[in-house]
LOTILO-467146 format. One line per 5 residues: number of its first residue (from 1); their letters; for each residue x, y, z of N, C-alpha, C. Coordinates in Angstrom, 3 decimals, always signed. Layout:
<rs>
NUM) a) X Y Z X Y Z X Y Z | ...
</rs>
This chain:
<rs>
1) xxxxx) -27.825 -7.260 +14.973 -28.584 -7.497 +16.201 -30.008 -6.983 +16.023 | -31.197 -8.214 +16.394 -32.559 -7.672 +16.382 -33.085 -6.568 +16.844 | -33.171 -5.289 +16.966 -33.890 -4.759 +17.726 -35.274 -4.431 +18.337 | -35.222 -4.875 +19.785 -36.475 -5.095 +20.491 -37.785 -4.400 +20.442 | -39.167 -4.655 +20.788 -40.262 -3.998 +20.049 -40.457 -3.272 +21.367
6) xxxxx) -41.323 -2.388 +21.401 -41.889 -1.820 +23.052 -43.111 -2.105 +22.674 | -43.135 -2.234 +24.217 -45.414 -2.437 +24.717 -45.503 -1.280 +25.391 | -46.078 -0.718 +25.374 -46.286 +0.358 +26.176 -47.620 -0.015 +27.142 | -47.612 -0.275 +28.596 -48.247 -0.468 +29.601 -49.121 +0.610 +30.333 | -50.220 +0.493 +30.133 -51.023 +2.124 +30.955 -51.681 +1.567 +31.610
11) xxxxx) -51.054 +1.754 +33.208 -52.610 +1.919 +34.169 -52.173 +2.407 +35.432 | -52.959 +2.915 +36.078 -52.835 +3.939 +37.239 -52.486 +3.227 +38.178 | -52.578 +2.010 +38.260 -51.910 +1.272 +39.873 -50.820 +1.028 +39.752 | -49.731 +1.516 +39.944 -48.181 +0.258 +39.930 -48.188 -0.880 +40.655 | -49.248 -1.518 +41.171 -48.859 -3.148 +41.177 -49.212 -4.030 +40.577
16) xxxxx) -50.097 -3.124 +39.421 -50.716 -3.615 +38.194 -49.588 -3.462 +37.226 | -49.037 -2.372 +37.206 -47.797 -1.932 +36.130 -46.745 -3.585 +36.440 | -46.817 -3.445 +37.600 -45.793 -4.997 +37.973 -45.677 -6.022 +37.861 | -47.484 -6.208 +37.980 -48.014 -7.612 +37.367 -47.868 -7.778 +35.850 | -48.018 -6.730 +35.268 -47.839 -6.749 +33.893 -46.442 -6.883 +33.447
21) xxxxx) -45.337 -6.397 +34.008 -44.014 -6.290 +33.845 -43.595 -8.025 +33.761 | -44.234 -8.517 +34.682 -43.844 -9.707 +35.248 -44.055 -11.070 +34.483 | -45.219 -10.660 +33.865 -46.298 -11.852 +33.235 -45.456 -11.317 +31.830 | -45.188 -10.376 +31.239 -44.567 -10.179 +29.844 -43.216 -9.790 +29.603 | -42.511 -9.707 +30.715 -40.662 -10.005 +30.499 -40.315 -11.025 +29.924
26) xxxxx) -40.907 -12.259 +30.112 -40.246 -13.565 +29.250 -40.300 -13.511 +27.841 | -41.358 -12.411 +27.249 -40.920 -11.791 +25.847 -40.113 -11.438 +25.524 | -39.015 -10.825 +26.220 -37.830 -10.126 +26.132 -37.564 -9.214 +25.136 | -38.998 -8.422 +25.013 -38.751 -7.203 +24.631 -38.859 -5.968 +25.814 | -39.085 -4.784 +24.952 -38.760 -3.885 +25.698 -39.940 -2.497 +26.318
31) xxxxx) -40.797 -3.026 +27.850 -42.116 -2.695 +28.402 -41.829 -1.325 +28.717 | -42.420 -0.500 +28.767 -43.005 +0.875 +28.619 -43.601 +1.298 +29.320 | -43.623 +1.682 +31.027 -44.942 +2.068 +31.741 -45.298 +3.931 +31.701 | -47.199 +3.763 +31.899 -47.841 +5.005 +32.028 -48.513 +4.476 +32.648 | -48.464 +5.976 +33.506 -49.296 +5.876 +34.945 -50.385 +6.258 +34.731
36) xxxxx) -50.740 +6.921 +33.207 -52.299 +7.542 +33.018 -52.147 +7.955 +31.606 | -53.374 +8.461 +30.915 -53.588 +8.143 +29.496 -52.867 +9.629 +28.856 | -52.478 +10.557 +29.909 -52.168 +11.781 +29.259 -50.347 +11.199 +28.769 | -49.468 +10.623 +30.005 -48.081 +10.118 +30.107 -48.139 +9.046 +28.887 | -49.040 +8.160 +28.480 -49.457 +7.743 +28.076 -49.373 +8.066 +25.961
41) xxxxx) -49.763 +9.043 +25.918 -50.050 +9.927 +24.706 -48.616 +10.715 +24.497 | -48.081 +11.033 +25.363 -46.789 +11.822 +25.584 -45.851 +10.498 +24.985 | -45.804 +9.269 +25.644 -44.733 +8.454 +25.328 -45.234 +7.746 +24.153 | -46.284 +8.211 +23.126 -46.406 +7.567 +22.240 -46.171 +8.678 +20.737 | -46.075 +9.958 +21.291 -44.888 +11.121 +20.326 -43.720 +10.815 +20.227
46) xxxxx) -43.049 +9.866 +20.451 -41.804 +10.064 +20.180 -41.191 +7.854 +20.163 | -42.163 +6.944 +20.653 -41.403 +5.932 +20.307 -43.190 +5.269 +19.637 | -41.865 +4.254 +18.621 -43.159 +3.076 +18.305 -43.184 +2.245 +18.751 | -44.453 +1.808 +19.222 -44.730 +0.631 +20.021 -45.758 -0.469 +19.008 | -45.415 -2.154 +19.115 -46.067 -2.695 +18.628 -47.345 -3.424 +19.425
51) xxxxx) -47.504 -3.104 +20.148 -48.825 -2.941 +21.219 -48.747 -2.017 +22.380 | -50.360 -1.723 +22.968 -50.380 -0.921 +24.034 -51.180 -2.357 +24.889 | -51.302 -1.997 +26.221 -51.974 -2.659 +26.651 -52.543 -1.243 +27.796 | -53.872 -1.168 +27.591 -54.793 -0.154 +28.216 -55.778 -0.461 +29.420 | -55.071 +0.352 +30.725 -56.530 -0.025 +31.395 -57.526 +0.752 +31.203
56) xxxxx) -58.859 +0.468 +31.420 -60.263 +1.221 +31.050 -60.590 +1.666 +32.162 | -60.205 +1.681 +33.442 -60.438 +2.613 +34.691 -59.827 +3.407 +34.897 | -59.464 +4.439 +34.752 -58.006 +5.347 +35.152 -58.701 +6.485 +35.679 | -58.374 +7.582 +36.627 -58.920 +8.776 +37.107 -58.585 +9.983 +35.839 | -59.340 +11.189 +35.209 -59.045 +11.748 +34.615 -58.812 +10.980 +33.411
61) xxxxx) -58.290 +11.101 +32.502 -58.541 +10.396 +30.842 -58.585 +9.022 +30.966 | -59.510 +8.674 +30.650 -59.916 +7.012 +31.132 -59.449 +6.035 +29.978 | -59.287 +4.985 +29.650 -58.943 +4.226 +28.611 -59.637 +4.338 +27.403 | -60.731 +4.510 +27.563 -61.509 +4.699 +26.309 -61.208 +6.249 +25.514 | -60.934 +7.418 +26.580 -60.751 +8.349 +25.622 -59.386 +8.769 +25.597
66) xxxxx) -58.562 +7.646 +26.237 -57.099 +7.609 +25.500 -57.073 +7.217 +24.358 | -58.035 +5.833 +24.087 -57.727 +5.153 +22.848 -58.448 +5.654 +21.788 | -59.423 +6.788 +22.221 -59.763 +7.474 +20.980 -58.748 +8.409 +20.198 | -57.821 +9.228 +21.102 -56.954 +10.617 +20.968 -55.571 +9.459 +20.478 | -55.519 +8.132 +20.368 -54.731 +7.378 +20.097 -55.010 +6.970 +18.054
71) xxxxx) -56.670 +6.620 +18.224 -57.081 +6.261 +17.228 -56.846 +7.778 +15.870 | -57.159 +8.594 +16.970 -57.114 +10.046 +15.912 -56.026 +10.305 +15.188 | -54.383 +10.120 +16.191 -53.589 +10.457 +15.286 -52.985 +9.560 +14.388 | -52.475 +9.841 +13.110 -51.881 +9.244 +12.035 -50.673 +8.391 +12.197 | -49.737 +8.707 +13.530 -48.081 +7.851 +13.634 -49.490 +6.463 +14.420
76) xxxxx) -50.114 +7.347 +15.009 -50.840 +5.778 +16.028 -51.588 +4.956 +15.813 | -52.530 +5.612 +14.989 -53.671 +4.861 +14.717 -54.021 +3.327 +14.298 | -52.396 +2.713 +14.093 -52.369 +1.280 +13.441 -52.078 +0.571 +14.771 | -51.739 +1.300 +15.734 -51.245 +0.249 +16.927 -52.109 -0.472 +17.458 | -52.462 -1.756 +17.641 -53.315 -2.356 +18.032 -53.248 -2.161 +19.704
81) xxxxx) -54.837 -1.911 +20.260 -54.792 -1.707 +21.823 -55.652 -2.990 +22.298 | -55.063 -3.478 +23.337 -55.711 -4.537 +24.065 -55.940 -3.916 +25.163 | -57.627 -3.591 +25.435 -58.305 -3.198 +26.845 -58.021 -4.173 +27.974 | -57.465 -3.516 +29.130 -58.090 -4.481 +30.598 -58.859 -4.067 +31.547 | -59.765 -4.748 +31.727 -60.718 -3.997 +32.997 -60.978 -4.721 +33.901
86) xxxxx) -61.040 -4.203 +35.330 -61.494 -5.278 +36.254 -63.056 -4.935 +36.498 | -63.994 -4.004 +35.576 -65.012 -4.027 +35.666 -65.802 -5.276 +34.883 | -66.776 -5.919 +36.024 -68.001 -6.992 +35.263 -68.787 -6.391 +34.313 | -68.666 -5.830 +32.918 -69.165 -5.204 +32.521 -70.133 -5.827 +31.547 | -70.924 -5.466 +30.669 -72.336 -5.994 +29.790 -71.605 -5.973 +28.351
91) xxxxx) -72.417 -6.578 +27.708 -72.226 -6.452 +26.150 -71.557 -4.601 +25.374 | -72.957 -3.615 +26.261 -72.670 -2.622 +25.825 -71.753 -1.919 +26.437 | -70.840 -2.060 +27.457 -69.838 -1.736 +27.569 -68.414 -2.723 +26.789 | -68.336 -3.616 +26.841 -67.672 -5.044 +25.512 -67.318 -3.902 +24.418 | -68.810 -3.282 +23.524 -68.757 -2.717 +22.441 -68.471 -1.443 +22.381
96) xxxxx) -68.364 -0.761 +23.778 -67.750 +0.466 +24.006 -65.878 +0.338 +23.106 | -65.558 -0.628 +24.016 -64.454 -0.865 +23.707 -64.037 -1.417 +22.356 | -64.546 -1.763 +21.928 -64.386 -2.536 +20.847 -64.383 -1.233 +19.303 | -65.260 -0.286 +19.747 -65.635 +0.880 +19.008 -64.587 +1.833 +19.342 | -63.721 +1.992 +20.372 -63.190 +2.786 +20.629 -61.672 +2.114 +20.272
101) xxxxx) -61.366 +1.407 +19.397 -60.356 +0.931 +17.992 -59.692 +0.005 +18.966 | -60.118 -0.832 +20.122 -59.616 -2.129 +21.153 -59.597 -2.827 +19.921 | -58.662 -4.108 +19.826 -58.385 -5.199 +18.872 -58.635 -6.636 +19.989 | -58.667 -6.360 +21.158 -58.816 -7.164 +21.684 -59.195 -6.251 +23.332 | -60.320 -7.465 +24.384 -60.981 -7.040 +25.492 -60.974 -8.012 +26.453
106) xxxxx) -59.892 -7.481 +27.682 -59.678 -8.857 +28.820 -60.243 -8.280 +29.802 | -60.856 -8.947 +30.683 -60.891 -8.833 +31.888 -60.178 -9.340 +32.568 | -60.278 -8.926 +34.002 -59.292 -8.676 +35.063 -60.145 -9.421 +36.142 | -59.412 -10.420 +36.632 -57.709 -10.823 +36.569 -57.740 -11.837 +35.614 | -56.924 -12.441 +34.770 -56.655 -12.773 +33.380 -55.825 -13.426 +33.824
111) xxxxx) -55.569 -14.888 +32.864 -54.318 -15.570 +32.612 -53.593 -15.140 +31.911 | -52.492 -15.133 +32.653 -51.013 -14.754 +32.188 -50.529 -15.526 +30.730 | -50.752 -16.364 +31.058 -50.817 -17.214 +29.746 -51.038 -16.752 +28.404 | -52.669 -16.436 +28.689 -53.390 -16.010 +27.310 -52.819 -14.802 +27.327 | -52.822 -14.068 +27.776 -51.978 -12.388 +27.947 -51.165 -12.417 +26.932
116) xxxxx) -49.987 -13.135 +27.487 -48.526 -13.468 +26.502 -48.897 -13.660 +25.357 | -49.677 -15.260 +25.421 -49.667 -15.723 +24.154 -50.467 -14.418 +23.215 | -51.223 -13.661 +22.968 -51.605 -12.557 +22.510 -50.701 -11.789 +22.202 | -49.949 -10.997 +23.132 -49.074 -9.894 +22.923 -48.156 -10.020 +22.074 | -47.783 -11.602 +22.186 -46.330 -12.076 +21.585 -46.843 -11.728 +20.147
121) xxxxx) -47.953 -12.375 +19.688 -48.473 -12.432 +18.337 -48.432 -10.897 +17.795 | -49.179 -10.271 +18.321 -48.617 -8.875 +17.891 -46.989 -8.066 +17.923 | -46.814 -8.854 +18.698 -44.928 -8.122 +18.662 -44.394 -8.879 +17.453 | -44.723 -10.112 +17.048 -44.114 -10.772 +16.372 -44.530 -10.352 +14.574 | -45.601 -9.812 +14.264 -46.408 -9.312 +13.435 -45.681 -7.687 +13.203
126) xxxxx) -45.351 -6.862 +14.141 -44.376 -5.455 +14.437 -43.245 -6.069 +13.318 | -42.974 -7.243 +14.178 -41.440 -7.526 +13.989 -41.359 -7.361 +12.287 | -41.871 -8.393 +11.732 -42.239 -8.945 +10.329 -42.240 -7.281 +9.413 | -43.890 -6.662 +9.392 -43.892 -5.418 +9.407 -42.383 -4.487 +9.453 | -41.425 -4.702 +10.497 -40.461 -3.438 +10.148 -39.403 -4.090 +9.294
131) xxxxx) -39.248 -5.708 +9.339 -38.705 -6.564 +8.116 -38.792 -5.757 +6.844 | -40.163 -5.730 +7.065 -40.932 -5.561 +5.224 -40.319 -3.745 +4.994 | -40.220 -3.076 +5.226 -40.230 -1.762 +5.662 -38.698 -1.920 +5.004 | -37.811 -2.575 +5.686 -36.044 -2.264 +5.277 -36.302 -2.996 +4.057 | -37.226 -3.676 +3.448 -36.779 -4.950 +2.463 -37.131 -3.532 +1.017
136) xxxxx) -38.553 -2.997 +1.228 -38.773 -1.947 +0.623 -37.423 -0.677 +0.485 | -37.145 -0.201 +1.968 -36.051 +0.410 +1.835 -34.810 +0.317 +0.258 | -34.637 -1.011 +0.526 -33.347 -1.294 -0.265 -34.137 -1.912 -1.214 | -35.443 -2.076 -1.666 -36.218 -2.211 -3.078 -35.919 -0.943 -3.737 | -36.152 +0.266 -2.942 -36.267 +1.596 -3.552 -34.399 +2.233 -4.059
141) xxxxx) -33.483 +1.082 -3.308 -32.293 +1.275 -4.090 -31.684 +0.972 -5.043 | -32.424 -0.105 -5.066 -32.175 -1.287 -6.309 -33.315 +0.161 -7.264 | -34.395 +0.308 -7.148 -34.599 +0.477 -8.382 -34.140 +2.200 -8.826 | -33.170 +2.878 -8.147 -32.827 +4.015 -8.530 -31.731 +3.465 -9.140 | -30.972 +2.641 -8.295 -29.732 +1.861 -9.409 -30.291 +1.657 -10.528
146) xxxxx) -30.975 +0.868 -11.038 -31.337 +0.165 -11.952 -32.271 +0.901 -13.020 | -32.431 +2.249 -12.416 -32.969 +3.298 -13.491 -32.056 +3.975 -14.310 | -30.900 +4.174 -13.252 -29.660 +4.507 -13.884 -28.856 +3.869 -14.376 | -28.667 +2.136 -14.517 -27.810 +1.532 -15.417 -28.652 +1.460 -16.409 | -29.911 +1.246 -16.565 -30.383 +1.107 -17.959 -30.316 +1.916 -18.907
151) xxxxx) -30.414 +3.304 -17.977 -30.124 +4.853 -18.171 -28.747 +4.764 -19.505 | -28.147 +4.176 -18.842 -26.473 +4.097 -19.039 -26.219 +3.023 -20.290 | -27.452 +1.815 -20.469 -27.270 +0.999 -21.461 -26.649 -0.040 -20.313 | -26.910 -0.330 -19.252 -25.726 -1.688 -18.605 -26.609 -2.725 -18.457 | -26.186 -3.845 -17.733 -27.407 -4.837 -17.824 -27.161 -4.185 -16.315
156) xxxxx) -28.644 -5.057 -15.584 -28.891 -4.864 -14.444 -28.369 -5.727 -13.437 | -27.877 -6.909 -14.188 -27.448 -7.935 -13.253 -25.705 -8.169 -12.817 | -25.280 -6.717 -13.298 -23.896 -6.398 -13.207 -23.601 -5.931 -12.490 | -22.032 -5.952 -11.926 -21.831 -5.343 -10.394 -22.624 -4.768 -9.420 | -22.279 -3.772 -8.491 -22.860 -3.548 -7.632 -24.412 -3.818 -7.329
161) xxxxx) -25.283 -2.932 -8.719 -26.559 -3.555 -7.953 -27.157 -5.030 -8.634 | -26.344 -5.618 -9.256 -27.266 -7.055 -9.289 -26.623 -7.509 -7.673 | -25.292 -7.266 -7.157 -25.095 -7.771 -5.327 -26.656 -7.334 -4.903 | -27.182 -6.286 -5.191 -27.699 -5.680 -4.061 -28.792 -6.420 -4.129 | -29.292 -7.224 -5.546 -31.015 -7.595 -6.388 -30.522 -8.764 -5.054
166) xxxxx) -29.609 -9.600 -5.336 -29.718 -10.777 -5.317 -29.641 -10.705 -3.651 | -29.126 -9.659 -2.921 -29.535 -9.674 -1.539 -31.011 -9.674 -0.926 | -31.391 -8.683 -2.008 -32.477 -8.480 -1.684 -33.450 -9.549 -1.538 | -33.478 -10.251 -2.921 -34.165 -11.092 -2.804 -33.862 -12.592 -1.595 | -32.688 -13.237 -1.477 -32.970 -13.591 -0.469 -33.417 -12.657 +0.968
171) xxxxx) -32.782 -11.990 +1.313 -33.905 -11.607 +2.654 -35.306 -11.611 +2.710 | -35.604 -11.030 +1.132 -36.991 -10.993 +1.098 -38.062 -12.751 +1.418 | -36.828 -13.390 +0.761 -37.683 -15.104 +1.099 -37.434 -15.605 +2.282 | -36.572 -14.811 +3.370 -36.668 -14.992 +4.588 -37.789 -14.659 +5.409 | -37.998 -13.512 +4.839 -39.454 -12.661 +5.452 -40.786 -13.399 +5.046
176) xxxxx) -40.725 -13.892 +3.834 -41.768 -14.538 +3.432 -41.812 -15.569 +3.880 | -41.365 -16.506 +4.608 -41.006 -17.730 +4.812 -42.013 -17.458 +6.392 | -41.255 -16.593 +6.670 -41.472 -16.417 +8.408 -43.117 -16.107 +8.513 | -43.433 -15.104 +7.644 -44.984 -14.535 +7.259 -46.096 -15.758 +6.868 | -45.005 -16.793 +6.334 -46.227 -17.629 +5.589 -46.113 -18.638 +6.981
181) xxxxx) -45.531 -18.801 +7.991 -45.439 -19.844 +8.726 -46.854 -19.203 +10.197 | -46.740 -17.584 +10.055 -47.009 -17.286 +11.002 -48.489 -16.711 +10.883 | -48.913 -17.181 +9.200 -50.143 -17.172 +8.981 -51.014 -18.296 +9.543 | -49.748 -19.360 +9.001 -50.710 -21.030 +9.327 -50.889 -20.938 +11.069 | -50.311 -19.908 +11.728 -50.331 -20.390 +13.298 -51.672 -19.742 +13.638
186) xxxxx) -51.724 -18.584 +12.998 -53.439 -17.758 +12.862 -54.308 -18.172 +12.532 | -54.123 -19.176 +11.758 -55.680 -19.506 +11.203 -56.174 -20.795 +11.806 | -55.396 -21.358 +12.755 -56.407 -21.828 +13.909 -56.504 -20.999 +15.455 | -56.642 -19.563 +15.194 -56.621 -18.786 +16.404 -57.908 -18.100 +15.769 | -58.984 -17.965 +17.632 -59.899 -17.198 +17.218 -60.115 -15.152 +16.914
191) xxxxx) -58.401 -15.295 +17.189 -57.782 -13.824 +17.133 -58.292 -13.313 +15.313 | -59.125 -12.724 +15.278 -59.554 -12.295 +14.449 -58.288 -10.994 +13.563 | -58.340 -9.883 +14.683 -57.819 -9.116 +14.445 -56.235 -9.213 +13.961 | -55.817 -10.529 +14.746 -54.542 -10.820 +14.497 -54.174 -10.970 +13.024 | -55.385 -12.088 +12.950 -55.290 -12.648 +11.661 -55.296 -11.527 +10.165
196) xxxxx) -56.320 -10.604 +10.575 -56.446 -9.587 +9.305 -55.312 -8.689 +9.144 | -54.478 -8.719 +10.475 -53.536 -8.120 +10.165 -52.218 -8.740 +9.178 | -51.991 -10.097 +9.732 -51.316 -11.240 +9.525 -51.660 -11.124 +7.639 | -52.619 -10.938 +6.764 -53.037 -11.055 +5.760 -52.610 -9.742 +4.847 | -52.870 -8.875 +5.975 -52.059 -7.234 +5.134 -50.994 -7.424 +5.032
201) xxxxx) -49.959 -8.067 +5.838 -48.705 -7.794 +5.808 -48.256 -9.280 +4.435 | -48.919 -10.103 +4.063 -49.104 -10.935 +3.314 -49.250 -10.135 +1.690 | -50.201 -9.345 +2.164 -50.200 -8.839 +0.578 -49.202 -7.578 +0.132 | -48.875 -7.021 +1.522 -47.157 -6.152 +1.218 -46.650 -6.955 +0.929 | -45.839 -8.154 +1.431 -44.995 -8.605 +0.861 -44.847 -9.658 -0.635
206) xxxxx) -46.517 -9.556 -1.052 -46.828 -9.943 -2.525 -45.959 -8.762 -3.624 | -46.666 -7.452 -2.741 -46.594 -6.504 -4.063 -44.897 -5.888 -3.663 | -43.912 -6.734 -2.784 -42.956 -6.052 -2.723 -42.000 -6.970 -3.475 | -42.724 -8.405 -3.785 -41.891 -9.703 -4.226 -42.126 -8.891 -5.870 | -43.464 -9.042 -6.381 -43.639 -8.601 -7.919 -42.793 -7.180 -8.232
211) xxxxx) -42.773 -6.416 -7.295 -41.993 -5.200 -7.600 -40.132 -5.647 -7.949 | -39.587 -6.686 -7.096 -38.606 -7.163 -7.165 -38.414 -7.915 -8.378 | -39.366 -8.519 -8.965 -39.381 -9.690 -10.038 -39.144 -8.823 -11.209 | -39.582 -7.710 -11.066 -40.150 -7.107 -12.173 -38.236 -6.452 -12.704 | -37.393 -6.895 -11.824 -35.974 -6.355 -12.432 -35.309 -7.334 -12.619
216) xxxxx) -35.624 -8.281 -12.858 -34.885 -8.952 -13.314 -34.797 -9.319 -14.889 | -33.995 -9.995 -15.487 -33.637 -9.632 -16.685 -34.922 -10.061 -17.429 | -34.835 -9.344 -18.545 -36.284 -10.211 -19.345 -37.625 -9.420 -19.033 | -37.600 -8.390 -18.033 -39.364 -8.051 -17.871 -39.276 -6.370 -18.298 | -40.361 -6.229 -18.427 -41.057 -4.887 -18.984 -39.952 -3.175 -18.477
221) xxxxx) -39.602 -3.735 -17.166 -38.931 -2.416 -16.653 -39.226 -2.840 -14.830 | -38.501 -1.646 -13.883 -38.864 -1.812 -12.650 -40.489 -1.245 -12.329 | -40.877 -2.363 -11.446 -42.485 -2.168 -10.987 -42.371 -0.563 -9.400 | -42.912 -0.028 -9.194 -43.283 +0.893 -8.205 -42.998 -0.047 -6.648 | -42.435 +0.433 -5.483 -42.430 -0.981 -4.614 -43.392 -0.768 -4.155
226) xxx) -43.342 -1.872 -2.711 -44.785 -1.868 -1.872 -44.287 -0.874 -0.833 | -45.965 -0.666 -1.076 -45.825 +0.724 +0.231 -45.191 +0.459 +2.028 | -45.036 +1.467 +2.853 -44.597 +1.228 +3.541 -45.480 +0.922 +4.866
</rs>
C-alpha cells in the first residue's frame, strides 16, 4: 500500500485553512494544518512533508521569516514552499519571496485549479524521490551481498541475491518509466522550479541505474550507489 505524502498548510485564519482543505482533498493525500509559523516549525520536527503551502501575513512570525528558519534547517531546507498572499504587492515584495527559498508566489484569491494542478506536481515528484530512496535502500543490499559472494568466489547471479539484482532492477524501470513520463509533462510547464527538480531526481536515478549495471556479470566490480 502507497503511502500518502503530507502538505502542511500555514495560515492564521481557519476559513482559509478550509478553503485550502477543500480545494486539495481531491489529492487524496494527507493535509497538515498550522495556525502560525511557530506550530508550523514544530510540525515540521518530526514529519516530512512534500510541500508547504505558506501564508505571508500571519501576526508574530510572518511567512517570510518562517520560510527562512525553514530554509536554515538541514531535514527542511529541500521542501519546496509555495507563498499565498492576499496582499497587492510590487515586484519588490514578488522578490522578497522568492529570496526567502518560495518555489512558487500566488496571490489571493487564486484558482483552485492552478493550486492543485501545482501541488499535485510536487507531491508527485516526493512520491518518485522516496521511490528512488527504497530502490537505493536495497541497491546498498545487493551490493553488501555481492561483496560477500565474490568474497566467497560465487557468481553473483546465484541464489538469493541475483532474486534480489533482478528485483531490483525491475522496480528500478518502474521508477524510471514514471520519472521519464513526468519529465515530458514539465517541459511544457512554465513551472521552472518543478522542472529543475524533475531533472535532479533524473540524474539520481541515472547514477542509481549505472551503480546497478555495474553488478552484473562481466563488469569491473560493484559501482558506489546514488545518494539519497
Amino acid at each position: 500500500m502507497v503511502q500518502k505524502a503530507k502538505i502542511l498548510l500555514v495560515d492564521d485564519r481557519a476559513e482559509n485553512l478550509l478553503a485550502l482543505e477543500a480545494i486539495l482533498s481531491a489529492l487524496d493525500q494527507t493535509l497538515v494544518r498550522a495556525a502560525s509559523g511557530e506550530e508550523a516549525l514544530k510540525a515540521l520536527l518530526t514529519d516530512d512533508f512534500a510541500v508547504i503551502l505558506l501564508d505571508v501575513q500571519m501576526p508574530g512570525m510572518d511567512g517570510f521569516e518562517t520560510a527562512a528558519h525553514i530554509k536554515r534547517r538541514e531535514r527542511t531546507r529541500d521542501i519546496p514552499i509555495i507563498f499565498l498572499t492576499a496582499i497587492n504587492h510590487g515586484p519588490h515584495h514578488t522578490f522578497r519571496g522568492y529570496a526567502a527559498g518560495a518555489v512558487d508566489y500566488i496571490s489571493k484569491p487564486f484558482d483552485p485549479w492552478v493550486l492543485r494542478a501545482k501541488v499535485s506536481v510536487f507531491v508527485e515528484l516526493y512520491m518518485k524521490n522516496c521511490q528512488l530512496k527504497e530502490q537505493a535502500a536495497l541497491l546498498r543490499l545487493q551490493l553488501e551481498a555481492g561483496a560477500s559472494r565474490a568474497a566467497n568466489g560465487e557468481a553473483l547471479r546465484g541464489g538469493p541475491a541475483g532474486g534480489l539484482l533482478a528485483e531490483l532492477s525491475a522496480r528500478l524501470a518502474a521508477v524510471e518509466e514514471q520519472a521519464e513520463a513526468l519529465t515530458k509533462q514539465l517541459d511544457d510547464s512554465s513551472d521552472a522550479a518543478a522542472a529543475a527538480t524533475a531533472t535532479h531526481l533524473e540524474r539520481r536515478l541515472s547514477g542509481l541505474r549505472r551503480a546497478l549495471d555495474a553488478l552484473e556479470p562481466g563488469t569491473s566490480g560493484p559501482a558506489h550507489p546514488a545518494e539519497n
